[in-house]
C-alpha positions as CSV (number, residue, x, y, z in Angstrom):
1,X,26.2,-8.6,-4.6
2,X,26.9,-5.6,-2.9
3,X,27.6,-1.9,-5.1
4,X,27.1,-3.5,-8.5
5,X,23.9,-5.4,-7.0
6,X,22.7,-2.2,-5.7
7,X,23.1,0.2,-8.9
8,X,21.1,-2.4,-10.6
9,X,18.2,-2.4,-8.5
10,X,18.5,1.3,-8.6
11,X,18.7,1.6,-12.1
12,X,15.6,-1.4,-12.1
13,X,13.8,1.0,-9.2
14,X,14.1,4.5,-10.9
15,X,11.5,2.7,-13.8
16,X,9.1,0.8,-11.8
17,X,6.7,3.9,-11.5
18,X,6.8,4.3,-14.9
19,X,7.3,1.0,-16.3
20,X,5.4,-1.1,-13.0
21,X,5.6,-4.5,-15.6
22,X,8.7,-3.8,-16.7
23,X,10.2,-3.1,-20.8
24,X,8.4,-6.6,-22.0
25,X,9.2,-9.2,-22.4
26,X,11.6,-11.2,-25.5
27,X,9.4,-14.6,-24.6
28,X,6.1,-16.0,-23.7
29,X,6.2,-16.6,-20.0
30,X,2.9,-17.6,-20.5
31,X,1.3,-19.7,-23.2
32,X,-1.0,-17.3,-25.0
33,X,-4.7,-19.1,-24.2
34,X,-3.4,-21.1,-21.3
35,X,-6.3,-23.7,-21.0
36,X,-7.7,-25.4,-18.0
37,X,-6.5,-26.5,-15.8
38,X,-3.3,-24.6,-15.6
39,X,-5.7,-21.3,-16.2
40,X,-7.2,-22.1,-12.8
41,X,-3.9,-23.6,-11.4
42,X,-2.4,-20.3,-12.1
43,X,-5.4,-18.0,-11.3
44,X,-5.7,-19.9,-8.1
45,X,-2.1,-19.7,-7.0
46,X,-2.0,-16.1,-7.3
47,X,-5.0,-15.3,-5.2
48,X,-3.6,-17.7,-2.8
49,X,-0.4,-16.4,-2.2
50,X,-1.8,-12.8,-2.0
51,X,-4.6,-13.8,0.3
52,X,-1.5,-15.2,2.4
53,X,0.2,-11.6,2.6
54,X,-3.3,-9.5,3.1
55,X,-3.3,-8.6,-0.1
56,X,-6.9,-8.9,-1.6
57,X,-7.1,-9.2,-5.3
58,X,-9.2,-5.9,-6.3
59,X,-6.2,-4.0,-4.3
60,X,-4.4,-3.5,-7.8
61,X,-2.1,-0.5,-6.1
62,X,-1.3,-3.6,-3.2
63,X,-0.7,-6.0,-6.0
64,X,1.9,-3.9,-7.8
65,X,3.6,-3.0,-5.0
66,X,4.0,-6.6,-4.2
67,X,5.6,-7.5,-7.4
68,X,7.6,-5.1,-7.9
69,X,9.4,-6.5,-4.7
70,X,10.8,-9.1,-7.0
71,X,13.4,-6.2,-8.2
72,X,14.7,-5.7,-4.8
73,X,15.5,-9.6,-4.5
74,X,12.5,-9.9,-1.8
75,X,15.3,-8.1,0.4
76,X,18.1,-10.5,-0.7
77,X,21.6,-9.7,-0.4
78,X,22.8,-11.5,-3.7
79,X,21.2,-11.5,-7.0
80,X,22.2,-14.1,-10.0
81,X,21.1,-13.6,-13.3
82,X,20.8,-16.4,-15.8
83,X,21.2,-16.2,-19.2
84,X,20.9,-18.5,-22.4
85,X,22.1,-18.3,-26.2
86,X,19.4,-17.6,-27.8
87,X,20.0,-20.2,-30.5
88,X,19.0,-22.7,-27.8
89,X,15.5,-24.1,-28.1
90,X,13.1,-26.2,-25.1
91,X,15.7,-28.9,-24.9
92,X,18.5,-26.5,-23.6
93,X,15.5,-24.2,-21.7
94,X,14.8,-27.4,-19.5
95,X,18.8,-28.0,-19.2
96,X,18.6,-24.3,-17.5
97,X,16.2,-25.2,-15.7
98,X,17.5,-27.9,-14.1
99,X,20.7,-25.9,-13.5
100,X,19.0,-23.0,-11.5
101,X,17.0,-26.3,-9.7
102,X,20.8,-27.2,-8.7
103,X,21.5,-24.0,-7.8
104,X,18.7,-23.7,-5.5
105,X,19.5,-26.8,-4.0
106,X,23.0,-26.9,-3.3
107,X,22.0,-23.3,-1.4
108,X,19.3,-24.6,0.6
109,X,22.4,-27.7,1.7
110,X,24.5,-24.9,2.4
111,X,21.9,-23.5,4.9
112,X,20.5,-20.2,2.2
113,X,17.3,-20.1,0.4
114,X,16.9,-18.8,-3.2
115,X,13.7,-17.4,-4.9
116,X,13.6,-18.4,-8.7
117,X,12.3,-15.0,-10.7
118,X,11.0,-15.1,-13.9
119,X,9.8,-11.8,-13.1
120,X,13.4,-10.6,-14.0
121,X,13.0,-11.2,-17.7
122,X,10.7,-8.5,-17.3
123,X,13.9,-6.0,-17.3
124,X,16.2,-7.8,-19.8
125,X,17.6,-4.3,-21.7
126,X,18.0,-2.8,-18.7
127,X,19.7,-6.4,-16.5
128,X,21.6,-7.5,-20.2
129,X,22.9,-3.8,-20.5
130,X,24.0,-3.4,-16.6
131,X,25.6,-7.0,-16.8
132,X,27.3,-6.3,-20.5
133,X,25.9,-9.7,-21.5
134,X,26.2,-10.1,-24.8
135,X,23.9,-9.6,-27.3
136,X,23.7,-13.3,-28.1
137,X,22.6,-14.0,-24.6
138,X,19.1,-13.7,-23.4
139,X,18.2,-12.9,-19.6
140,X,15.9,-16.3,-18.6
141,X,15.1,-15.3,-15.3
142,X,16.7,-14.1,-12.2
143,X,17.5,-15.5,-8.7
144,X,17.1,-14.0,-5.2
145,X,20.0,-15.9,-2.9
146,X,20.0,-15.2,0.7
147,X,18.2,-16.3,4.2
148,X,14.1,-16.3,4.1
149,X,12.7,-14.8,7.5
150,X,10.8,-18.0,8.5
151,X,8.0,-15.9,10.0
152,X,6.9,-14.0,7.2
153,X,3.4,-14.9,6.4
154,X,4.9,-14.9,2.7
155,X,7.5,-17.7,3.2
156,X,5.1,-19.9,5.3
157,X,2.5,-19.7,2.1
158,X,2.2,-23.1,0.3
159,X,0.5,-23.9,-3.0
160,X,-2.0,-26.6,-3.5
161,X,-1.3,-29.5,-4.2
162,X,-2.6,-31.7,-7.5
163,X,-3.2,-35.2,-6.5
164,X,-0.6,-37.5,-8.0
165,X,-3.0,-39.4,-10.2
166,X,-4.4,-36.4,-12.0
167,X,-1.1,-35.9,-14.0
168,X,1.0,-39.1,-13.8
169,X,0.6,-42.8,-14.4
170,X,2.6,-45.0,-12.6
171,X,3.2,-48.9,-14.7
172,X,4.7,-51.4,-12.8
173,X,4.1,-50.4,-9.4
């Protein structure tokens, strides 16, 4: 938060014309060949949420200037970073997982709202390096902690919904 918040995001900012994605990335975000119907799931999402904000999908200058609005924390006054050893495999990437989903909610009983940001991973040299993280440590993704404006066309947006039968089976009930 505050100084040390703010000479990463300008250290982040000063590259975004150059870099707009960011240095790369040290995992798949992504399965290479993503198949159906998380393809379309995804596809879908993205054109929906930008849809939301009046940001049509040809509008490539619109896009990036949308997305690069994840390294300013969506205007948020506290950013956490999260980090894992990078002997850790799935098994521990869930247990982070469910971590940041306990972060998130423990804000939101404490009246804040977060904004989960893979996107971050995007910058690890440049986060890892600012932060001193060791080199054992891997940025995971980063966190946006603050209050949402609750009129922003962007924070009303809400995905689609699968139908509960289409990826579970219930036995028993």
């Amino acid at each position: 938060a505050g100084e040390p918040l703010a000479g990463l995001l300008a250290a982040v900012r000063s590259r975004l014309f150059e870099y707009p994605r960011g240095e790369g990335f040290e995992y798949e975000v992504y399965p290479p060949g993503l198949r159906e119907p998380y393809r379309s799931r995804r596809s879908r999402c993205g054109e929906d949420l930008y849809g939301a904000i009046g940001v049509p999908r040809e509008d490539r200058p619109a896009r990036l200037r949308q997305f690069a609005q994840n390294f300013a924390l969506f205007g948020a006054p506290v950013g956490l970073f999260f980090f894992i050893d990078r002997q850790m495999g799935p098994p521990q990437w869930s247990d982070l997982g469910m971590y940041m989903q306990t972060v998130m909610l423990l804000a939101r009983e404490h009246g804040l709202d977060t904004c989960a940001q893979e996107a971050w991973s995007a910058w690890y040299r440049t986060v890892g390096d600012y932060l001193r993280a060791p080199p054992q440590l891997m940025l995971f993704a980063g966190m946006a902690l603050g209050y949402r404006d609750p009129d922003a066309p962007i924070n009303r947006f809400r995905t689609e919904r699968t139908a509960l039968d289409e990826f579970a089976v219930l036995h028993g009930f």
